[in-house]
MDAnalysis code that builds the backbone (N, CA, C; Angstrom):
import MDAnalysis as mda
import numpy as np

u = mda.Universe.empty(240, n_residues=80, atom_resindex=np.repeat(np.arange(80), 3), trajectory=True)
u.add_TopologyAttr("name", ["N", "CA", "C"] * 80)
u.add_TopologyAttr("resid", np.arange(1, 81))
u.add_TopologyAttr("resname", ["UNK", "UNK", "UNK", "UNK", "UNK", "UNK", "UNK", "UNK", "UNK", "UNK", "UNK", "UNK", "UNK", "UNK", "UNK", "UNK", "UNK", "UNK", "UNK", "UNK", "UNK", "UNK", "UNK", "UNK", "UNK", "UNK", "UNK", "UNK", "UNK", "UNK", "UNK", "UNK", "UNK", "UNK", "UNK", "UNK", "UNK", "UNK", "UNK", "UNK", "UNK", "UNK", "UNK", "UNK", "UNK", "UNK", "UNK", "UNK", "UNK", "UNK", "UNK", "UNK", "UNK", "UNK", "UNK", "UNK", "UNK", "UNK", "UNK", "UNK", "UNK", "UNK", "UNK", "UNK", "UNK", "UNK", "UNK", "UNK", "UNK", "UNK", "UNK", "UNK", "UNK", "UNK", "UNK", "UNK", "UNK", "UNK", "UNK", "UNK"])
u.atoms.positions = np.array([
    [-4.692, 3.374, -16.746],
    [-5.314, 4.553, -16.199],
    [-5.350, 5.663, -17.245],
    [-4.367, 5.473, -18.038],
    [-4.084, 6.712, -18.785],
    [-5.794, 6.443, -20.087],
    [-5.559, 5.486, -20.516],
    [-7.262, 4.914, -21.340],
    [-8.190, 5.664, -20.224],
    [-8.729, 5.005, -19.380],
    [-9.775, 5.587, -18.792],
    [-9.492, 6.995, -18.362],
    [-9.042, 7.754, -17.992],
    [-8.650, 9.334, -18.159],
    [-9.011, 9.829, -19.126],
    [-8.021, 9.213, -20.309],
    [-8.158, 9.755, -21.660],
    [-10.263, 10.055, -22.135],
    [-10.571, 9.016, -21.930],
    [-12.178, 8.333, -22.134],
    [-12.687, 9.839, -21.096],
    [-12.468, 9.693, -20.207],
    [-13.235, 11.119, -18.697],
    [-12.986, 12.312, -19.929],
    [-12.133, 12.422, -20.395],
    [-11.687, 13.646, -20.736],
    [-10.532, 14.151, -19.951],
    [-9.574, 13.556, -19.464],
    [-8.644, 13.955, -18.365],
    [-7.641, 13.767, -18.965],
    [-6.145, 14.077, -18.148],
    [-5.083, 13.440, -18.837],
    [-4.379, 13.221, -17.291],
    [-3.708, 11.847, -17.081],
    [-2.771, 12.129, -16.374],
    [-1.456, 12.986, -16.174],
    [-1.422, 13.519, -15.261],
    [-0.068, 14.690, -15.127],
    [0.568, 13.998, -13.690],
    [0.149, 12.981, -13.418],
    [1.548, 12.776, -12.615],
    [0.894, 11.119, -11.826],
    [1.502, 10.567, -11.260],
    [1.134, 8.935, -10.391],
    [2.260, 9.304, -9.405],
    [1.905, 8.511, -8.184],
    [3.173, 8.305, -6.978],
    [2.778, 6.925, -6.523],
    [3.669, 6.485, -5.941],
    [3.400, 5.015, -5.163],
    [2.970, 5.863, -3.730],
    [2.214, 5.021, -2.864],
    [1.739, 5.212, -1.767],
    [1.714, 4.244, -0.791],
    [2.893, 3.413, -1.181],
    [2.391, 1.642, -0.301],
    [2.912, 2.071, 1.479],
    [2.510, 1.226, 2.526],
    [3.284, 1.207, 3.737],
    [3.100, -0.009, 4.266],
    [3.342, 0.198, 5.019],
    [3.710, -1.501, 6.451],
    [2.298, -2.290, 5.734],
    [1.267, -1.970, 6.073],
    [0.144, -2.753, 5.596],
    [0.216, -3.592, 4.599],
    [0.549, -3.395, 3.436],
    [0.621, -4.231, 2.752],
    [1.629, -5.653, 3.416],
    [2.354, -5.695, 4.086],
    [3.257, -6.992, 4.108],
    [2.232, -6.778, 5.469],
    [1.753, -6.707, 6.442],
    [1.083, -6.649, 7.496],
    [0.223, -7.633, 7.176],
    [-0.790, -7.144, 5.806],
    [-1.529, -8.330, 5.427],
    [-1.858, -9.605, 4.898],
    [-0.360, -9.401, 4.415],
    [-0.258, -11.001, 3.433],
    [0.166, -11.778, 4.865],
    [1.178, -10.998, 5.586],
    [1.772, -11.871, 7.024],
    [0.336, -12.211, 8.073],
    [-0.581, -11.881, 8.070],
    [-1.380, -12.370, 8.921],
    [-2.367, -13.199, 7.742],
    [-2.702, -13.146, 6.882],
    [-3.457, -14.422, 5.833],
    [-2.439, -16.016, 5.964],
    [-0.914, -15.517, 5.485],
    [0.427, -16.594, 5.731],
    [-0.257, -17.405, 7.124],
    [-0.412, -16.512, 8.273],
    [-1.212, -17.455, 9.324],
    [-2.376, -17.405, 9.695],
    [-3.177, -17.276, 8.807],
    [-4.246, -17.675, 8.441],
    [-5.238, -16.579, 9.816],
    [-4.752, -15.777, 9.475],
    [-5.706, -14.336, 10.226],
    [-6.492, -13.555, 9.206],
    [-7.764, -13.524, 9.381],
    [-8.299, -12.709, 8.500],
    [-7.936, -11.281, 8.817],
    [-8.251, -10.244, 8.181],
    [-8.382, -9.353, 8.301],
    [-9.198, -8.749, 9.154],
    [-10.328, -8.839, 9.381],
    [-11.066, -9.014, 10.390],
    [-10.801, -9.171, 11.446],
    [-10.180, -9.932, 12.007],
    [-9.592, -10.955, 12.803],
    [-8.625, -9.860, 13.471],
    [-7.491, -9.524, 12.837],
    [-6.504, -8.913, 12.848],
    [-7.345, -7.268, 13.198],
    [-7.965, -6.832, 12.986],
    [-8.691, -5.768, 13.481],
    [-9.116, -5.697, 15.142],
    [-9.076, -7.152, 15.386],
    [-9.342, -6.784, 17.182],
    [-8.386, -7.075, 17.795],
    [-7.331, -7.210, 17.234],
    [-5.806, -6.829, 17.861],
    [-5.750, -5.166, 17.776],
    [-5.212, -4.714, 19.257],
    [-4.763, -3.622, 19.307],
    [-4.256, -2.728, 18.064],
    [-2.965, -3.777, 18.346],
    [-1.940, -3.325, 17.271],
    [-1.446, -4.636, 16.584],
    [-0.981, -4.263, 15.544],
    [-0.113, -5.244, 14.781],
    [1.204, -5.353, 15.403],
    [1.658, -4.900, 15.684],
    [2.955, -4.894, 16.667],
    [2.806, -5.992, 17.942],
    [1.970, -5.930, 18.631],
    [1.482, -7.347, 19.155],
    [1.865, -8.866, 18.500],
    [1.230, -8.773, 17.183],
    [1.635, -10.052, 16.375],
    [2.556, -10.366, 15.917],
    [3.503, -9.091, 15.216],
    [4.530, -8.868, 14.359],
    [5.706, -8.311, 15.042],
    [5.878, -7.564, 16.074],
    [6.820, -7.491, 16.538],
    [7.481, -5.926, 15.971],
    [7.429, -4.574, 16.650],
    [7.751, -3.194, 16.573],
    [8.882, -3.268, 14.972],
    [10.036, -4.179, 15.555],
    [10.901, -4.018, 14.748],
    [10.763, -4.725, 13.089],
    [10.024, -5.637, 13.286],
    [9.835, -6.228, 12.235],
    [8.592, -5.593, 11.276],
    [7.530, -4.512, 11.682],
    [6.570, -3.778, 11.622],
    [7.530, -2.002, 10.657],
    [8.631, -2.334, 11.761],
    [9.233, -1.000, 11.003],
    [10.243, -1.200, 9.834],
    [11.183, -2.732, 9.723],
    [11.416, -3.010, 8.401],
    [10.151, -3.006, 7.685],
    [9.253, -3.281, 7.803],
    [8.072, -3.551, 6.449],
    [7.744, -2.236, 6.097],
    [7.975, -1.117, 6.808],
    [7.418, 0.522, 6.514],
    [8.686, 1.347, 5.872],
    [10.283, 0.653, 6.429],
    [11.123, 1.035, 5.450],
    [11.294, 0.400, 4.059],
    [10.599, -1.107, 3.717],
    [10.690, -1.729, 3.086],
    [10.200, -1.223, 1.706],
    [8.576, -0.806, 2.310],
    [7.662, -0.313, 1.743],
    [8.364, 1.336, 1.141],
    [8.612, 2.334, 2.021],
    [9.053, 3.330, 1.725],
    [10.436, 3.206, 0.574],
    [10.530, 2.067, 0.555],
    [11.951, 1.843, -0.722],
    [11.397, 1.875, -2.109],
    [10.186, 0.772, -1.630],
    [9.451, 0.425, -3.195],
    [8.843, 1.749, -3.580],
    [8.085, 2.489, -2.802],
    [7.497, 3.352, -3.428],
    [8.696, 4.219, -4.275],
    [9.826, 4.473, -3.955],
    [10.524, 5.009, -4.433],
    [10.978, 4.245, -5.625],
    [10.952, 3.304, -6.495],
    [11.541, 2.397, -6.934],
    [10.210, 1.944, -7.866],
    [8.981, 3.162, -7.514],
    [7.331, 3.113, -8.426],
    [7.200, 1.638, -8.128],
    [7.431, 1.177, -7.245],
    [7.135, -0.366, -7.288],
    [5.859, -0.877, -5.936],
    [5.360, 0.270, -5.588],
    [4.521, 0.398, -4.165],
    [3.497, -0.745, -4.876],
    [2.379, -0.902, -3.764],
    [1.230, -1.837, -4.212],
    [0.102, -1.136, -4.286],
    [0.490, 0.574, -3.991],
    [-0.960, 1.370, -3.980],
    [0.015, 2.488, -5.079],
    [-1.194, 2.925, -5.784],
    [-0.340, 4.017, -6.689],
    [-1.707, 5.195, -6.565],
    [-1.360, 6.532, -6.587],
    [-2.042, 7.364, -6.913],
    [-2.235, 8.062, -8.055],
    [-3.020, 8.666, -8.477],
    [-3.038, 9.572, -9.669],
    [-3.564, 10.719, -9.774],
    [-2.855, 11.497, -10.477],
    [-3.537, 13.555, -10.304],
    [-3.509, 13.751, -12.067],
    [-5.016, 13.496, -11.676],
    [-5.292, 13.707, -13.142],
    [-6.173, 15.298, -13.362],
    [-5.636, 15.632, -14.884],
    [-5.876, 17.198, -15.425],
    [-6.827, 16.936, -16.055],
    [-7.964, 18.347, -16.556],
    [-8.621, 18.605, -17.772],
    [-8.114, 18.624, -18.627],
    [-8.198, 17.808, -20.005],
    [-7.109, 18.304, -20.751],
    [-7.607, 19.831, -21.535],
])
């Protein structure tokens, strides 16, 4: 990111992780062979996955991000 910034004329001044439940939400419904799609005309994921097991994956998630290890990262990029 920092190349393509650099290239804009930008500079990065800061990244955060941003991951939550979703990410393990989605690999766990592909694992049984739910598309995404699919999984969209379920209410909730909690239906499939189960409240408690829905809220380890959001503390799970809330660890990694801390740990820069999320699966979504953001970036706040400057003029330089």
């Amino acid at each position: 990111m920092a190349l393509a910034a650099d290239i804009a004329g930008l500079r990065v001044e800061h990244t955060f992780d941003d991951s939550n439940s979703y990410q393990f939400i989605g690999s766990e419904a592909y694992r049984r062979d739910i598309s995404m799609a699919e999984l969209k005309s379920y209410r909730s994921p909690a239906r499939l996955f189960g409240i408690k097991r829905i809220w380890g994956w959001e503390k799970r998630a809330e660890w990694l991000n801390r740990q820069n290890r999320g699966d979504q990262t953001g970036f706040v990029l400057r003029v330089k």
